[in-house]
N, C-alpha and C positions, 0 to 999 in steps of 0.2 A: 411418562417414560422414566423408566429407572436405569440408571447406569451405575455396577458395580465396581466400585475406586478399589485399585491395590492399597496394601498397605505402604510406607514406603521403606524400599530393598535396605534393611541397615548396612552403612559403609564400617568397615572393619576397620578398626583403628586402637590404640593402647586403651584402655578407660580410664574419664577421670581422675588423676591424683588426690586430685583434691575437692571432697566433697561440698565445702563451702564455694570456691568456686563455681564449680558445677551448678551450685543451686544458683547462685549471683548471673549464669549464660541463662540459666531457664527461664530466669524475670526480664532478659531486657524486652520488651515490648518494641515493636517492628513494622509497619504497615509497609507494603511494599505497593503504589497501584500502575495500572495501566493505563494512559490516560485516552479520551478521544481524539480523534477519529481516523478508524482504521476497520480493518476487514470482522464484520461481525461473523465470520462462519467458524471460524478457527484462531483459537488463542495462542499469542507470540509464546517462542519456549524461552526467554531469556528470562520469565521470574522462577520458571521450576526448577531453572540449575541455581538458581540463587537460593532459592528456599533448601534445595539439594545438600550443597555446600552447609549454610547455616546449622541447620539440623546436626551435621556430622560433625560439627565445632560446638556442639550442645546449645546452640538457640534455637529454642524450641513455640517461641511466646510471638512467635510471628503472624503476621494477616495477611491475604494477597486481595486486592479490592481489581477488579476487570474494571474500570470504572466504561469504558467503551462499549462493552456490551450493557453493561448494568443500566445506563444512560440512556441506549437505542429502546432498548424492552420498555423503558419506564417511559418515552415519548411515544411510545406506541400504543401506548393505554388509548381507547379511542377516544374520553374525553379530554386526555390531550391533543388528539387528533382534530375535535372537533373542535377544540378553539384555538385548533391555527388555522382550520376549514373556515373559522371564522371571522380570524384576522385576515387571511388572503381577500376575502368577500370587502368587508370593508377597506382592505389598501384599493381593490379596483375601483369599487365606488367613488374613494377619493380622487385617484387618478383621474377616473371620467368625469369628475367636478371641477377639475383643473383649467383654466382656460386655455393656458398652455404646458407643453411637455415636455422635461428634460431627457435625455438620457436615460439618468438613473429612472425615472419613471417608466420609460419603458422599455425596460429589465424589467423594473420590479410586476409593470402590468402583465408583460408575459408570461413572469412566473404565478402571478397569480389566478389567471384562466384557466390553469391546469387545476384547480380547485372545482372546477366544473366535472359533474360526473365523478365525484367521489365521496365515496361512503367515509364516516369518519371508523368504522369498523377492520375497516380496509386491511390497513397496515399488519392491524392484530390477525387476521385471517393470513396475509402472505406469509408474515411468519410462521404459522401453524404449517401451512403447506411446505415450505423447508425443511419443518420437522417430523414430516410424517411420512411413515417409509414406502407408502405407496405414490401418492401424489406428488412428491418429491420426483419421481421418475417418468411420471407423465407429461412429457415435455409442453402441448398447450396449455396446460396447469400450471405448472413450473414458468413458463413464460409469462401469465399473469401477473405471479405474484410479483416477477421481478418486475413488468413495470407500474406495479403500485408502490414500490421502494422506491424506485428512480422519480417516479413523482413526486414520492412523498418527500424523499429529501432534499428536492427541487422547492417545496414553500416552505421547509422549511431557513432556506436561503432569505425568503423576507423578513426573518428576525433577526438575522445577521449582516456582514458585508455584502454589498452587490456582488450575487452569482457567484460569492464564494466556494462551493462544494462543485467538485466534479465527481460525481458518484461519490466514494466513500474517501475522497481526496479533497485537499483545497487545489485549489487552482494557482499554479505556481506564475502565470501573469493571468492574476485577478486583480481587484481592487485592491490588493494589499502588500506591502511589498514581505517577500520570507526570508529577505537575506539583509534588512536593513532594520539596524536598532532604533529609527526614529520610527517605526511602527513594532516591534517586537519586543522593547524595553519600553512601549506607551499603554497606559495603564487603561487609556479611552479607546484604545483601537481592540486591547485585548478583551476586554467587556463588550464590545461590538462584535467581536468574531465569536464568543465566549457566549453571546447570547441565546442562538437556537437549544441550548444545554441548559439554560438558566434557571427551570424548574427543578432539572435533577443537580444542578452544583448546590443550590440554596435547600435540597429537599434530602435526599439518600446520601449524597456525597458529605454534607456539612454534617450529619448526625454520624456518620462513618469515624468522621473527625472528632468528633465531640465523645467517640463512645468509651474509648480509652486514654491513659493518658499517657503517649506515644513516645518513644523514646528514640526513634528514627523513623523517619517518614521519607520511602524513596521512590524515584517517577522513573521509571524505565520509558525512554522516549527512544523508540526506533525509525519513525520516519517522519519527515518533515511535517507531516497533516496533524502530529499527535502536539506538535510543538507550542504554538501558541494557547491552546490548551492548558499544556503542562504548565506554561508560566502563570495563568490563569489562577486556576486550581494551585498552585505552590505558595501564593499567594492569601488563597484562601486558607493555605493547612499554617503559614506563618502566624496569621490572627488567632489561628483558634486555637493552634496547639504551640507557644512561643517558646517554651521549652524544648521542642523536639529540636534534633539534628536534621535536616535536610539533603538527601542528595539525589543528584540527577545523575544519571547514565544511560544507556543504550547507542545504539550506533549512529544516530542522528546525534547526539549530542556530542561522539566522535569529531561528527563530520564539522559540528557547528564551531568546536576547538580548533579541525586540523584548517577549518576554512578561512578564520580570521586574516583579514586584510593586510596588517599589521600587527604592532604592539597594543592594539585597541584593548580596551580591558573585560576582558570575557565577564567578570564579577556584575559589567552592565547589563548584559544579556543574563544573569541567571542570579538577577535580585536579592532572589528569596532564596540560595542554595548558599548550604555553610562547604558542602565538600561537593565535588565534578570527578566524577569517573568517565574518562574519555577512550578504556578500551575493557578488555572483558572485566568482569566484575566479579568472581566467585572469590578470589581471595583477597582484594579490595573490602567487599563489603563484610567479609568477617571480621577483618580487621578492625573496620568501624563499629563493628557491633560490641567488638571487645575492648575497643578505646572508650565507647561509651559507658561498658561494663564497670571498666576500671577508673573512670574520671580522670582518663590522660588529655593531653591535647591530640589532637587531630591534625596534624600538621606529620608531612612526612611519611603519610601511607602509601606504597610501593600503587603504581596507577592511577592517582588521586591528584587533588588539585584543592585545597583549603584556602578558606576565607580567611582564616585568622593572618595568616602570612599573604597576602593578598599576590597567589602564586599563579605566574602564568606559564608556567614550565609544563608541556605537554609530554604524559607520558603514558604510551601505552601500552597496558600491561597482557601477555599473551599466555593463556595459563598452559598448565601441562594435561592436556586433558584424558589422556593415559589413568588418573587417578584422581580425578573430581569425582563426588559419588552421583548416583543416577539422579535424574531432575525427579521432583518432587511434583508429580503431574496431578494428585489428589489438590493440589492446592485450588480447583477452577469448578463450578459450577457447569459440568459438564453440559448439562440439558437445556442449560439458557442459550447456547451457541446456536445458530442458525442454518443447521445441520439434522439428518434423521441419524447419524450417530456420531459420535466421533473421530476428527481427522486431528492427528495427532502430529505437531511439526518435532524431529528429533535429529539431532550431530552426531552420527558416528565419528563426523571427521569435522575438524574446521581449517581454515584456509582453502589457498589454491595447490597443488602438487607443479603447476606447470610456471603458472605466477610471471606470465612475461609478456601481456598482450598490453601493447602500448596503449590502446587508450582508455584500459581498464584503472579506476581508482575506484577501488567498492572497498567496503567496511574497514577496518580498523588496521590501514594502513600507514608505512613512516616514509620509507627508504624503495617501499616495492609496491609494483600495481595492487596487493591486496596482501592479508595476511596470511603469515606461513604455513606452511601445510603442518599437520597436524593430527594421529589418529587415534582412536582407542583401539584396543587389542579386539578381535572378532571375537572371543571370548565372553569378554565383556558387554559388549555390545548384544553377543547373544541375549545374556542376561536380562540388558534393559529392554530389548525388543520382549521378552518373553512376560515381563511385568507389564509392560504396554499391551500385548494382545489380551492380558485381562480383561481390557474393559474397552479395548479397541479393536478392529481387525485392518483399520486405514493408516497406512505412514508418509509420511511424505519427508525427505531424508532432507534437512535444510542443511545442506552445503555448499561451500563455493565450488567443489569440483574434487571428487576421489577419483586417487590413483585406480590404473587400471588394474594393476596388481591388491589394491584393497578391495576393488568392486568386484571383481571376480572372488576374492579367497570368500569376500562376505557373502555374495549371491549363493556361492555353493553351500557355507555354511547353511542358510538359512534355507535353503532348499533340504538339504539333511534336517532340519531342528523342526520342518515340517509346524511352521508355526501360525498357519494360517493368515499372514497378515499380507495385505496388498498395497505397495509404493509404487512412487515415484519418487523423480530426485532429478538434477540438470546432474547432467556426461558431459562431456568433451567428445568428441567427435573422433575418436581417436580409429588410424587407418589399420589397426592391428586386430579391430574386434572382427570381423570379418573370418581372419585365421584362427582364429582362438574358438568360433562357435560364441560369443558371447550374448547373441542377442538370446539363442536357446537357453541360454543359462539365466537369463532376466528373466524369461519368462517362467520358468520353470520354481523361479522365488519367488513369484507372485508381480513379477511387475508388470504394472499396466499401463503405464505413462513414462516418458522421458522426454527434458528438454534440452536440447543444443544451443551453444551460442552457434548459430550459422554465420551471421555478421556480414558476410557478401559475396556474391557467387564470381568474384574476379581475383583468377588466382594472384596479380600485382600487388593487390589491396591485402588482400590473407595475407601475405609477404610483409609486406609494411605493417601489418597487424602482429606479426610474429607469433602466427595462432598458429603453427603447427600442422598446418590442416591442408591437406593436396583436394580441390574442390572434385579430381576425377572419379576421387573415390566417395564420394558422400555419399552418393546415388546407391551403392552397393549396400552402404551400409544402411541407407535409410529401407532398402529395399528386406534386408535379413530381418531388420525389425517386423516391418509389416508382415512378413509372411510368417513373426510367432503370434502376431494379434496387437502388438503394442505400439502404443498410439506414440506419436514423433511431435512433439511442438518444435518450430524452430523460430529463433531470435536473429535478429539482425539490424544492421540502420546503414545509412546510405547519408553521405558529405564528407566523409571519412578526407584529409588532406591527400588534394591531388586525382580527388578521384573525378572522371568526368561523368557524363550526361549518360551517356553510352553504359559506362561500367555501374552508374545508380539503378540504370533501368534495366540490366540483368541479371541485379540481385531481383528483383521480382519476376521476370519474364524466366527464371531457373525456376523458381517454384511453381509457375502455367503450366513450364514441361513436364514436370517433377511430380503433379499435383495428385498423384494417385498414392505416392509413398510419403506424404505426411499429414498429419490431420490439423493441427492447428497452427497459424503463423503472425508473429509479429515482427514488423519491419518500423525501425524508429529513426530517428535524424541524429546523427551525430552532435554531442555537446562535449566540448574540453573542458577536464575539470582541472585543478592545479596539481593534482598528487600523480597525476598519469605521465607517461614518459614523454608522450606527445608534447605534453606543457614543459617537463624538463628540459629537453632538449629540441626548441621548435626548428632549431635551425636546418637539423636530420631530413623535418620534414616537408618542410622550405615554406616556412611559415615565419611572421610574425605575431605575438601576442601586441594587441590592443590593451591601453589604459580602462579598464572596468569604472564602470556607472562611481562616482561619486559617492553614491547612496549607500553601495553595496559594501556593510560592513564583512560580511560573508560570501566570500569569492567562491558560490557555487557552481559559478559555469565564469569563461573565459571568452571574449570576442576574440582574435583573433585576424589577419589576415593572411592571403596568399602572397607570397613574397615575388614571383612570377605575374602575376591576372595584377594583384591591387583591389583582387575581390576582397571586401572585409565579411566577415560570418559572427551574425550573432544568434543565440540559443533562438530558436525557433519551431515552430509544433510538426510542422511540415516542411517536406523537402516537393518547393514550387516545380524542381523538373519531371519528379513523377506523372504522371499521367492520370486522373481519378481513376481509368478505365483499369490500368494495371494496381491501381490500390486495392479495386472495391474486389479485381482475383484473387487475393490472398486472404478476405474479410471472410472466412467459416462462420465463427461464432460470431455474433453480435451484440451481446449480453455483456461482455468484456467482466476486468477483474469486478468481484470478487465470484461471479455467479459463471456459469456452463460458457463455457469458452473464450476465458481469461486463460490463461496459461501460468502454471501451475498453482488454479484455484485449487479450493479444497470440493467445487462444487463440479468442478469440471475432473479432478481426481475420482470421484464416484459414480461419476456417468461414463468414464473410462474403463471403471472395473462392471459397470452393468451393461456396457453397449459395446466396448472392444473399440477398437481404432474409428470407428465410422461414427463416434462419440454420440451420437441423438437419432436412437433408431427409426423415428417420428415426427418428424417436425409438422403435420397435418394435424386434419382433427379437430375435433371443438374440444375445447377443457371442458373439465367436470365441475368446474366452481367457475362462475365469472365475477372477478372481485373490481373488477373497473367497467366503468360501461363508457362509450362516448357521449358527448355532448356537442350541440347544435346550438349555440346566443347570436346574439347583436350585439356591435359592438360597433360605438359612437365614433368610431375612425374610419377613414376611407385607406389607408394604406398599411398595414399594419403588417405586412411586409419589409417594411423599410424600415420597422424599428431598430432598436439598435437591440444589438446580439453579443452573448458572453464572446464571440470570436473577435467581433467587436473590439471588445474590452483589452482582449487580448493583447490584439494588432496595437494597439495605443500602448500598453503598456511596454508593449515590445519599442515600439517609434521613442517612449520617452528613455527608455533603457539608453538607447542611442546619446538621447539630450542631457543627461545628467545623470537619470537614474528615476524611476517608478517607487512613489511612497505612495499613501495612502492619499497624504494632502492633494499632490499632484496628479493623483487619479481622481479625488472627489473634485474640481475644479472645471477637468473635463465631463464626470458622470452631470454633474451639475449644466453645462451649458445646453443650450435648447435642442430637443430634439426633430427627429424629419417628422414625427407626426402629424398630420391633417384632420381635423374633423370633416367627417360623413359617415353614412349608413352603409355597413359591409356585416358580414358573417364571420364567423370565426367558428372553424371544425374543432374541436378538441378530442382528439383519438385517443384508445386507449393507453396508448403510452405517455400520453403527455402534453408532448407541444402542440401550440393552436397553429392549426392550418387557416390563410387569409384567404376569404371566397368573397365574390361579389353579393350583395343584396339581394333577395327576390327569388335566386334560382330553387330548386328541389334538389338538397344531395342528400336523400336520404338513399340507403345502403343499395337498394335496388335499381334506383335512378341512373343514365348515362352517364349526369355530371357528379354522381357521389361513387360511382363503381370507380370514373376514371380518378380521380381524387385518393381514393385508397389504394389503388394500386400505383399510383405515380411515389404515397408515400411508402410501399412499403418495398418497392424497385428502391428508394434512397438509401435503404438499411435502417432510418428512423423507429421502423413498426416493429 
């Protein structure tokens, strides 16, 4: 597959004065990378507007390293494959030689059954089928390969911490704690997490570093999975390249500044970093590039945060992006992504326009639920969409939320500019589009996808949310959409302060009624963060804040109490008054992020523009490749049901949040005490996705059999299959 890269749009500016100069921006040497783990289909846009920028200030001597995908591709060779086929095989051996069983053993034994029935070729083939533009839309194809991925990054959890990865996430209560520096600033725990990678940090990554000799080296870190990673790897580029400048930014490292507990000293957390950019980056890292040009000091860059002055002064910096030049999207290996072509994330606008829902704190906020609104001229915008449809015809418009008045002037535009390209983008729910014709005018742009924050179907709660939003109209408007073709996700969560049982469980039972007018839904649990208004002002909401876990150097979520009940509320996965029954109505997709019915995947944006609102015109059928088969063993336990489970894991780590606070130590303590396993003779199903199902000894559940018919259809009634 060949994918033809624009060139990139020169930014119009005065030229050079000064030619030595000039030559001095074209030498500094620049690695910028992306670190793991995070969504292999589609690459973050925050290094193209940096390389954007750079370029148009004459540094020209830059490198963009994905290290995330380049990592995933390179463990998926299948003799990598086959010698962690190999180590799963041996850790269960081990196990079953054990006389007795902790915990952690069995975790790790369960993850390693799924080693049964799999090819070490495997992995190499699902990705092919991502990339290949037929089979890619075959959805029992398509569903294969994703669960050979789900598998596959399921062992490789046993070269790491217990049941660390949740899909292409860590597990934020796993064995490790992500907001406490006696595991995030430990050098033993990051080489524990750091290990499933350890072929590719020791192998492509160290020769990356070793290849020039680097003159800033920067870690764009935007969500917390990429995190422990980045300190990893920052680490590594300290040794190898000790001259370089060092800096870390992205929105996550935002978050990990604005969340400090205290005066605790950020410099702990981010070891090996000489400079910290805690909000947009494009004229930050020019600056640096040109401090390092000129052999100033780096102390005092507008955004920034230096080691030399050991500065903990948070500031973030919000550009004008009316005249930043277009992201420099040439800089990515477009064909390694895990896509049959290109899904391209790009900001016409950044901020929120509305910016007032109280328990909003997202991105690169100070004073306000999130950052200001912000747009480029449709003009312009033109422009960059038109150098993108080069080599793309998929957008997906990453913003926190455009004005009505921009989404309208832009949709028309781009309906005129007739430029072939297909987005989506999250709206607002706004009660005016309805009069305006606006959902014809979406479609008429090409869009095929939109998501809403829905948040909860009880107009008290929208009230106390300050969202704007009259629930009588959503129906209408969700209704205009459907009837241009275009698919509706909607978001929401349910604990929200004050709300009761009744009002959680008609944010779900609206969407039973509803369920014709929107195609995909997520419904999540309320967590307070400290930047939202909720936490400003708890009194409003007749709440108490709770003293935070001990542990917790970084105040990512908040306990809290009801100041009425005396309920206390701590972060937790699930809201207990749901009902499974009203959960599993709202469950469409099952595949969740990053693959066909995550919501706003890149995978579920392309099955949008080929299948229309009804997103998977096929869910039947036998695939055309079967790249997992199941497996049928013996297995030296009699209960193997009762082992202990990443939910498990969870639940503790949640109980010990309560006690003090969840480290790594205090989770190894428990993973470490005896587990409920029994020796005896039983079966163990291993289906194609994955997890072993526990069977009695002796029976027949082979596919045709009573007790193997009833067996797979019990598992695939669970949504498991």
């Amino acid at each position: 597959m060949s994918v033809p890269l624009p060139d990139p749009r020169p930014y119009r500016q005065p030229p050079a004065a000064d030619p030595v100069r000039e030559a001095a921006s074209a030498s500094v040497r620049y690695l910028l990378i992306n670190p793991p783990l995070t969504d292999p289909t589609c690459p973050y846009h925050s290094i193209p507007y940096l390389v954007g920028q750079a370029r148009a200030a004459g540094f020209t001597a830059g490198t963009c390293l994905d290290a995330n995908i380049d990592a995933l591709n390179y463990l998926a060779d299948p003799e990598h494959v086959r010698r962690l086929l190999d180590r799963a095989e041996a850790r269960r051996a081990s196990i079953e030689a054990n006389p007795a069983l902790t915990r952690a053993d069995e975790l790790a034994y369960q993850i390693a059954l799924s080693a049964r029935g799999f090819d070490c070729r495997a992995v190499e083939q699902a990705i092919a089928v991502f990339r290949d533009g037929e089979l890619f839309y075959h959805y029992p194809t398509y569903r294969q390969a994703v669960m050979v991925i789900r598998r596959w990054l399921n062992l490789l959890t046993l070269d790491g911490a217990p049941a660390m990865f949740d899909g292409f996430e860590l597990r934020l209560h796993g064995s490790v704690s992500l907001a406490s520096y006696q595991d995030l600033a430990d050098d033993e725990t990051l080489d524990l997490m750091s290990h499933p990678f350890e072929p590719y940090l020791t192998g492509p990554y160290l020769t990356a570093l070793r290849g020039q000799p680097w003159d800033v080296i920067g870690f764009s870190v935007n969500y917390v999975s990429q995190l422990p990673f980045a300190l990893r790897m920052a680490r590594e580029a300290r040794e190898a390249c000790p001259g370089a400048v060092i800096v870390f930014g992205g929105t996550e490292v935002g978050d990990d500044v604005r969340y400090l507990r205290s005066t605790s000293d950020v410099w702990q957390l981010f070891r090996h970093a000489d400079l910290i950019v805690p909000g947009e980056g494009e004229t930050p890292f020019t600056e640096i590039l040109a401090r390092v040009r000129d052999g100033r000091s780096l102390a005092g860059i507008q955004g920034s945060m230096a080691r030399e002055t050991a500065d903990r002064t948070v500031r973030i910096n919000y550009e004008n992006i009316a005249t930043l030049p277009a992201p420099a999207y040439d800089v990515w290996n477009w064909p390694a992504y895990w896509n049959p072509e290109p899904v391209v994330l790009y900001s016409p606008t950044r901020g929120c326009y509305w910016n007032k829902c109280t328990f909003c704190d997202y991105g690169l906020n100070t004073d306000r639920p999130t950052a200001p609104s912000r747009e480029r001229s449709v003009e312009t915008v033109l422009a960059d969409l038109t150098s993108i449809a080069s080599f793309s015809n998929v957008v997906y418009f990453a913003v926190d939320a455009m004005s009505p008045r921009f989404l309208r002037t832009l949709a028309g535009a781009m309906t005129e500019a007739c430029l072939g390209l297909n987005w989506s983008a999250e709206i607002r729910l706004e009660r005016t589009f309805p009069k305006r014709g606006v959902a014809a005018l979406l479609a008429a742009s090409g869009c095929v996808s939109a998501s809403f924050g829905y948040e909860s179907a009880t107009q008290r709660i929208l009230d106390l949310i300050d969202k704007g939003v009259q629930i009588d109209g959503v129906a209408t408007l969700l209704g205009e959409l459907a009837d241009q073709g275009i698919g509706a996700q909607l978001m929401g969560f349910t604990g929200f302060p004050s709300e009761t049982a009744a009002e959680a469980n008609e944010t779900f039972g609206y969407l039973s009624r509803h369920d014709d007018l929107w195609s995909l839904a997520g419904i999540g649990r309320f967590t307070l963060t400290p930047g939202s208004i909720v936490a400003k002002q708890p009194g409003r909401f007749g709440i108490e804040l709770l003293p935070g876990p001990e542990t917790d150097d970084l105040r990512r979520f908040l306990p809290w109490r009801h100041a009425s009940t005396g309920i206390e509320h701590w972060p937790a996965d699930t809201d207990e008054r749901i009902s499974p029954q009203s959960r599993q109505a709202v469950l469409r997709g099952v595949n969740g992020r990053p693959f066909v019915g995550g919501i706003d995947a890149a995978h579920t944006l392309l099955y949008f523009r080929a299948n229309g609102r009804q997103l998977v015109a096929d869910r039947t059928g036998q695939p055309l490749l079967v790249l997992v088969t199941e497996d049928l063993t013996e297995v030296p336990f009699a209960n193997l049901a009762d082992f202990t489970t990443a939910e498990d894991l969870a639940e503790r780590h949640q109980e010990l949040q309560r006690l003090g606070g969840a480290t790594r130590q205090r989770l190894a303590s428990w993973l470490n005490e005896p587990g409920a396993g029994r020796r005896g003779q039983a079966s163990a199903l291993v289906l194609p996705f994955g997890a072993p199902i526990a069977l009695r000894a002796g029976a027949d559940y082979a596919p045709d059999t009573p007790f193997g018919m009833a067996v797979r259809m019990l598992a695939h009634a669970s949504g498991a299959a």
